[in-house]
C-alpha positions as CSV (number, residue, x, y, z in Angstrom):
1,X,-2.9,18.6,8.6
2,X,-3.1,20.5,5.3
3,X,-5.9,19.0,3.1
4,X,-4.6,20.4,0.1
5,X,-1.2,18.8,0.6
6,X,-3.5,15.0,1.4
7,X,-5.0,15.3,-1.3
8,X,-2.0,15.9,-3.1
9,X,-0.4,12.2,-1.4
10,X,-3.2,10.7,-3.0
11,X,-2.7,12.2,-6.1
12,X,0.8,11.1,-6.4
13,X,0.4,7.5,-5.2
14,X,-3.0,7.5,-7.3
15,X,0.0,8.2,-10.1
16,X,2.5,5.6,-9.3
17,X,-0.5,2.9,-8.5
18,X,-2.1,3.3,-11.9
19,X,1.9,3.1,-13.2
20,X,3.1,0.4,-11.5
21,X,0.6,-1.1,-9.4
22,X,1.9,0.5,-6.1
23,X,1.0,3.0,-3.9
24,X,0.0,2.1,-0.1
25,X,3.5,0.2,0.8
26,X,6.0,2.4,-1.0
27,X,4.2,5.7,-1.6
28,X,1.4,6.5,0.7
29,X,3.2,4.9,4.8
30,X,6.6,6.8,4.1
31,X,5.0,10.2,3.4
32,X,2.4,10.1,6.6
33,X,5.8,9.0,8.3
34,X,7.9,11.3,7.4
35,X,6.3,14.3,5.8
36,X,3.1,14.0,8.4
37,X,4.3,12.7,11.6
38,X,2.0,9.4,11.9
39,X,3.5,6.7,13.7
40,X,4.3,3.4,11.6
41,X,1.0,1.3,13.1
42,X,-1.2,5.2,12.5
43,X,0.3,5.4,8.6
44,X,-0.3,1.3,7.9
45,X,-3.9,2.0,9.6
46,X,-4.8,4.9,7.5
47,X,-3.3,3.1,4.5
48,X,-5.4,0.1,4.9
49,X,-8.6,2.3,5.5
50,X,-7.9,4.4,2.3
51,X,-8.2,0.9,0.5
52,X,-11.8,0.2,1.9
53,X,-13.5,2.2,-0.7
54,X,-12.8,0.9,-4.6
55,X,-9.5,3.7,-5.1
56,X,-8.3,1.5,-7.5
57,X,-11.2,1.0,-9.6
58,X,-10.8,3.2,-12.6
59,X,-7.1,2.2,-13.0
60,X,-8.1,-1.6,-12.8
61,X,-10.9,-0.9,-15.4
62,X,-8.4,0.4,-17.6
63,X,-6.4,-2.3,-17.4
64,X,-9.1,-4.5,-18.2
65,X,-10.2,-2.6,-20.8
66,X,-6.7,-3.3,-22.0
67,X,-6.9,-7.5,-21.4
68,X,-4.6,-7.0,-18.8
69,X,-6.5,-8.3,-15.9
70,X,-7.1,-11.8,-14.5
71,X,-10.5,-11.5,-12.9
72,X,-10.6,-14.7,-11.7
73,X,-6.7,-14.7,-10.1
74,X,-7.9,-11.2,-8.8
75,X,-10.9,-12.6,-7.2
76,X,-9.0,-15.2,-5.3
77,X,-6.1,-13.0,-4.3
78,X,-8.4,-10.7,-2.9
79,X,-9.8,-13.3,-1.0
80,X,-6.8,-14.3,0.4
81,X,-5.8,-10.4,1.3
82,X,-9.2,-10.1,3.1
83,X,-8.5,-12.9,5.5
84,X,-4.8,-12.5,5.4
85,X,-5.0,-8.8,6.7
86,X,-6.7,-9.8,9.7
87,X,-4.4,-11.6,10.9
88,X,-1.7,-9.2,10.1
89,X,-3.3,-6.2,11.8
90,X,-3.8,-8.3,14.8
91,X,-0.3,-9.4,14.9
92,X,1.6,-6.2,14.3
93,X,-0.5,-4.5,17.1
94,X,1.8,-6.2,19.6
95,X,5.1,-5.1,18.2
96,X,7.0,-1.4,19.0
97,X,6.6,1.0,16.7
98,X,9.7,1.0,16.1
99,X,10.9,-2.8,15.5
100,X,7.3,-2.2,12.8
101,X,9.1,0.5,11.2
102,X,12.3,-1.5,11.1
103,X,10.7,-4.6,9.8
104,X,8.4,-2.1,6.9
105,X,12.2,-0.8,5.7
106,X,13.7,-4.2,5.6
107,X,10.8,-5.2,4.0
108,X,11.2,-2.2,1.0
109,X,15.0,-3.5,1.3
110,X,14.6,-6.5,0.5
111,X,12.1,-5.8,-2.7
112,X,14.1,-2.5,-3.8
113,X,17.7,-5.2,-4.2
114,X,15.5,-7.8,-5.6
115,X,14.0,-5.7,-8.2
116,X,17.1,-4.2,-8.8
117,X,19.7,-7.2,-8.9
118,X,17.2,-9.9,-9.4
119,X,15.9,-11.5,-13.5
């Protein structure tokens, strides 16, 4: 894999995270798809691991900095994503990788109409 190119991913859905708060779902499991040849469960894997370490930290600082974070929502979401994921990862590990990629595209579907069509 070309590093340069990685770091590059990053770069870009460091870009569109900071933007618009998005990054993993939309940016970062469609490019190790389709530009890097992971499977769908290898691309959601490396996704989650790339959120271990605080990647999000300068972006939510500014926010804050800006009154435009609820620490103590935030707090209890996260809470919520930490248990939440476990069971998630421990369910998807049973499905084909390609009903997963089906069900991550209906998924981006669903949101993309939604956002689109919906108030």
């Amino acid at each position: 894999m070309n590093q340069v190119m990685l770091i590059v991913l990053g770069i870009v859905a460091g870009i569109f995270g900071g933007m618009f708060g998005i990054g993993g779902g939309t940016i970062l499991i469609p490019a190790l798809v389709y530009l890097f040849g992971l499977t769908q469960h290898q691309a959601q894997g490396t996704t989650l691991a790339i959120m271990i370490p605080p990647i999000g930290l300068l972006a939510a600082l500014r926010y804050w900095q800006a009154g435009n974070v609820k620490i103590p929502m935030a707090g209890l979401i996260c809470l919520g994503f930490f248990i939440g994921g476990l069971f998630g990862a421990n369910f998807v590990q049973n499905l084909s990788d390609p009903l997963l990629k089906r069900l991550f595209g209906l998924y981006l579907l669903f949101v993309s109409v939604e956002m689109i069509l919906g108030k």
